[in-house]
Backbone as a ProteinNet text record, in pm:
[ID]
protein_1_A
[PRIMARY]
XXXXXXXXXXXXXXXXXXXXXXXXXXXXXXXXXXXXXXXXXXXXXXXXXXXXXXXXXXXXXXXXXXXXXXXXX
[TERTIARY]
13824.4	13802.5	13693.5	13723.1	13577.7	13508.4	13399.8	13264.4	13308.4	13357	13384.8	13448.7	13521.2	13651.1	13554.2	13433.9	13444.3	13306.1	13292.1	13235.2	13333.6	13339.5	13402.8	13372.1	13487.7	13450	13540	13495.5	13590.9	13622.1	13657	13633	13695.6	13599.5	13644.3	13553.7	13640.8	13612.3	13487.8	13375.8	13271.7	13308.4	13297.8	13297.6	13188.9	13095.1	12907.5	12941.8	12957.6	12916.9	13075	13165	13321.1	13340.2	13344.5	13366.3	13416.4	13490.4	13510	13436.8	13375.8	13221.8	13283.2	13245	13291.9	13169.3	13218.4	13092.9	13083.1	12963.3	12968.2	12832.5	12812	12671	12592.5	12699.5	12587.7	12602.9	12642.1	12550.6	12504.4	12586	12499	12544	12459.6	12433.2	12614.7	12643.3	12731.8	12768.2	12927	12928.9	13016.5	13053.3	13132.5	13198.9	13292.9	13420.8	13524.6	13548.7	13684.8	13800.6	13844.6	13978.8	13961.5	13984.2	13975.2	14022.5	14124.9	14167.3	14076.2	14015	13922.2	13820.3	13740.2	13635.5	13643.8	13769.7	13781.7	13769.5	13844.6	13824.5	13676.5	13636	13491.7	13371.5	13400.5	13331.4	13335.2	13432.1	13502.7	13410.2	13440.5	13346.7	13202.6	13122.9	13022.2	12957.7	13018.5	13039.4	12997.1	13086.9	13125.9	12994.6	12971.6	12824	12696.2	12750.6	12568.8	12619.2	12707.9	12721.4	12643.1	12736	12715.8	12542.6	12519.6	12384.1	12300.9	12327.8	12280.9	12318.1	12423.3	12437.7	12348.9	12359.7	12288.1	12147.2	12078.3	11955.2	11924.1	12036.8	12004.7	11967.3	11982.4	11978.7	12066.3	12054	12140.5	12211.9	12291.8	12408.4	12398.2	12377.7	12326	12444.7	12420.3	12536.2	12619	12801.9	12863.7	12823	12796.1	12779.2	12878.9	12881.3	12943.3	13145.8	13241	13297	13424.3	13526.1	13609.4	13646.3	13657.7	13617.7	13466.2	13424.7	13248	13245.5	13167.3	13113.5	12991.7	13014	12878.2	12810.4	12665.5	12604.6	12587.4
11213.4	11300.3	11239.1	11216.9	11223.8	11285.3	11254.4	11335.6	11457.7	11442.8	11518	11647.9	11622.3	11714.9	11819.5	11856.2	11897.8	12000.7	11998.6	12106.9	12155.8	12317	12408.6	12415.4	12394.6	12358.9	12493	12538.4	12608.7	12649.6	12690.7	12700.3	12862.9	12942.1	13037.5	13070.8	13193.9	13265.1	13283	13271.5	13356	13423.6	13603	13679.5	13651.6	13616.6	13589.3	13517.3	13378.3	13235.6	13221.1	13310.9	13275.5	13125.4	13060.2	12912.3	12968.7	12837.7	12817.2	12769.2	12801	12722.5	12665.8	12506.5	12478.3	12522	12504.7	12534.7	12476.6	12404.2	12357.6	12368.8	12521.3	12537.9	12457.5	12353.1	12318.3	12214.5	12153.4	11981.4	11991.5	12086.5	12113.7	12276.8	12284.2	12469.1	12425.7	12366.5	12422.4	12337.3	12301.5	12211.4	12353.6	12344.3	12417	12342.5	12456.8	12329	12482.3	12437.4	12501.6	12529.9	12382.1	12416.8	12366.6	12456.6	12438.1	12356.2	12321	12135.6	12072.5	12041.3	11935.3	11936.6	12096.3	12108.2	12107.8	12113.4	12075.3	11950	11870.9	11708.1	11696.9	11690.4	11633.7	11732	11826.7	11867.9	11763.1	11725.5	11627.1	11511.8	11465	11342	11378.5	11466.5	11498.3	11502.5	11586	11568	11422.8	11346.7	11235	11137.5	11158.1	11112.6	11153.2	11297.2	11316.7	11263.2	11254.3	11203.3	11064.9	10985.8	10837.9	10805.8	10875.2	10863.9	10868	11017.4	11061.2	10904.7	10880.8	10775.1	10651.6	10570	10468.2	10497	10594	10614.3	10672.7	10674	10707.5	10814.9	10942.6	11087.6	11110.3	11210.1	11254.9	11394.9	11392.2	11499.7	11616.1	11714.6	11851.4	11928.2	12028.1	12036	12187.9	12141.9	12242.6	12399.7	12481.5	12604.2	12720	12659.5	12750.9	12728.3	12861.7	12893.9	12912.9	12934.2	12950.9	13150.2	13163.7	13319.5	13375.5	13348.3	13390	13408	13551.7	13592.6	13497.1	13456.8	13388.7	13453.5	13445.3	13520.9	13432.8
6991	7104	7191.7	7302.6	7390.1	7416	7446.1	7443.3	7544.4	7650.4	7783.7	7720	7616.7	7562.6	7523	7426.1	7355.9	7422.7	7585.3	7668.4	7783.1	7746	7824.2	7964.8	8064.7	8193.6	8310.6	8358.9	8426.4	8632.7	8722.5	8841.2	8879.6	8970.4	8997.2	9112.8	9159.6	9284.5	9281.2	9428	9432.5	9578	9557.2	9698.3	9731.9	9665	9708.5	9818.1	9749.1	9831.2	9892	9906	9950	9908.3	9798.9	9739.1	9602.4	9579.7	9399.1	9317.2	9266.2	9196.6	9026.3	9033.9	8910.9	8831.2	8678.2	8621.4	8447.8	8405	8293.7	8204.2	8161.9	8184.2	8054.7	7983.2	7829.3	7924.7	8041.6	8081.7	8231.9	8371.1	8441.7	8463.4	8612	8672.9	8761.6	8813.9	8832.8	9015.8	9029.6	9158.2	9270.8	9371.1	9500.9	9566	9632.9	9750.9	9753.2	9909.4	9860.7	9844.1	9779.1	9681.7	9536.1	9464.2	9338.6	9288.8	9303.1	9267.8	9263.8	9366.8	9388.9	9343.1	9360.2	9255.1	9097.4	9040.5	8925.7	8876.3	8958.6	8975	8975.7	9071.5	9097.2	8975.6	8957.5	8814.8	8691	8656.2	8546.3	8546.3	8695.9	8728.8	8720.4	8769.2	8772.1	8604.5	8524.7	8393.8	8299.3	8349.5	8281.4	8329.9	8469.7	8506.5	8391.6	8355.6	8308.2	8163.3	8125.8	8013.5	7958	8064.3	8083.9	8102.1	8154.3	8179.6	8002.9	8006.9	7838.2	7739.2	7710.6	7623.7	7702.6	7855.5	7857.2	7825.8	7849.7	7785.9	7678.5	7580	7430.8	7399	7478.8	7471.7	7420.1	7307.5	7228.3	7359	7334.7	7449.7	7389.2	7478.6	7425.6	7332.5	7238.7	7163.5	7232.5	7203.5	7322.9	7263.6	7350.2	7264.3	7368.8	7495.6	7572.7	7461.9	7449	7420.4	7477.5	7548.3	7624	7615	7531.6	7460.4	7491.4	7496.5	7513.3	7652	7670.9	7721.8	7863.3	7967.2	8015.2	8136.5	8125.5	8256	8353.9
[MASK]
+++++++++++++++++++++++++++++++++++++++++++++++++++++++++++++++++++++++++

């Protein structure tokens, strides 16, 4: 499995900010755009950035705790 796989990622409506806000809260707060396609895409990538980063500097990658079932504020 890759590392990417095994944090819950998702995109949805805000009436707040009228955008789709991606969101991946065990690696970041969260990217916008608005079409959800795209912000899903570019979440992934964004993702895979902080990853890449974490491993070239030997940071251990935070462990997934967000759930797909669970509850998030």
């Amino acid at each position: 499995m890759k590392a990417i796989d095994q944090y819950h990622r998702w995109v949805q409506w805000s009436d707040e900010d009228q955008v789709y806000i991606g969101k991946c809260p065990d690696l970041i707060t969260g990217i916008h755009g608005a079409d959800p396609v795209q912000v899903y895409r570019e979440l992934g990538e964004v993702m895979q950035d902080v990853i890449d980063h974490f491993q070239k500097t030997g940071r251990t990658l935070p462990t997934p705790r967000t759930r797909p079932m669970m509850e998030v504020t």
